[in-house]
C-alpha positions in Angstrom: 149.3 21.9 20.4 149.8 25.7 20.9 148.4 27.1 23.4 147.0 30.9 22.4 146.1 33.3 25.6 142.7 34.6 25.6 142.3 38.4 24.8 139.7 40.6 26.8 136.8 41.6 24.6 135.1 44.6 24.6 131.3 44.9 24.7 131.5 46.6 21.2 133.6 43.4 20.0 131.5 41.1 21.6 128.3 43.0 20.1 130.1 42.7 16.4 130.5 39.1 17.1 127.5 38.2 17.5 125.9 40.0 15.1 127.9 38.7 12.5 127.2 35.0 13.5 123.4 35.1 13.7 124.0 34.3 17.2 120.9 35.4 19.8 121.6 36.4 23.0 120.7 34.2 26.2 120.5 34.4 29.7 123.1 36.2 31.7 124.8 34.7 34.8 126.3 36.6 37.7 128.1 35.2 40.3 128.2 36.9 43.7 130.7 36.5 46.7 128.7 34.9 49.6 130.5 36.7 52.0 130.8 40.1 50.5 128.7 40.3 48.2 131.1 41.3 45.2 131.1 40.0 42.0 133.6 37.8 41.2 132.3 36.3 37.4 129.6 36.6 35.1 129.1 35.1 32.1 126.4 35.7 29.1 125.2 32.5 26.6 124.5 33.4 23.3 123.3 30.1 20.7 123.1 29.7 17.5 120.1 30.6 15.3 119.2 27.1 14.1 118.6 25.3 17.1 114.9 24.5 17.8 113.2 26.5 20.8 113.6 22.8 22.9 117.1 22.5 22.3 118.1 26.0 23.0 115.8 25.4 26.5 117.8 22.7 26.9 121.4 24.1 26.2 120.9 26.7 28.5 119.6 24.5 31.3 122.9 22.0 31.0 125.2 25.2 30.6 123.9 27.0 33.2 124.2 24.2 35.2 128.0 23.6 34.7 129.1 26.6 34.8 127.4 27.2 38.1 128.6 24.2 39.2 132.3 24.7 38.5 132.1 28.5 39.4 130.9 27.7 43.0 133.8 24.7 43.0 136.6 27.1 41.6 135.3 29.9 43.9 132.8 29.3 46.8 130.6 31.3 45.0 126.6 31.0 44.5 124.0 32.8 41.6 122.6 35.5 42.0 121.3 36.4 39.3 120.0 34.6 36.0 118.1 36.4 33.4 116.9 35.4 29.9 115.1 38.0 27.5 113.2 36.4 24.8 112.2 40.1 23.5 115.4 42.2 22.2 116.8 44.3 24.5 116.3 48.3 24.4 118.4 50.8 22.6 119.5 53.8 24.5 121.0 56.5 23.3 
């Protein structure tokens, strides 16, 4: 197997992405230092437009779930913040 380096997006790539996959946007996750109160990850779920409301409930839950789980393994760290949006979000220009 090759093994292929992940590239930084960009919030304009990520944006394009999901627009051209149908994909709607989820929850976002931040994950704080307990002891200084930086930021240290954050991560933003986006599913697929087929899955039934339950499901997509569901994916999140589990997801949410192991990444927190592995980011406060990995890093001593703890959420602080989870947010999920079921209207779309407010264009500013």
């Amino acid at each position: 197997m090759i093994e292929q380096r992940l590239r930084a997006m960009t919030v304009k790539e990520w944006d394009a992405v999901i627009d051209r996959a149908d994909l709607l946007i989820g929850p976002g996750l931040g994950f704080q230092d307990a002891l200084t109160g930086e930021f240290d990850a954050a991560v933003h779920i986006v599913t697929g437009d087929r899955l039934t409301d339950d499901a997509r409930h569901e994916l999140i839950s589990e997801l949410t779930k192991s990444i927190s789980a592995t980011v406060h393994r990995v890093l001593g760290t703890r959420v602080v913040r989870t947010t999920y949006r079921t209207d779309p979000p407010e264009v500013t220009r």
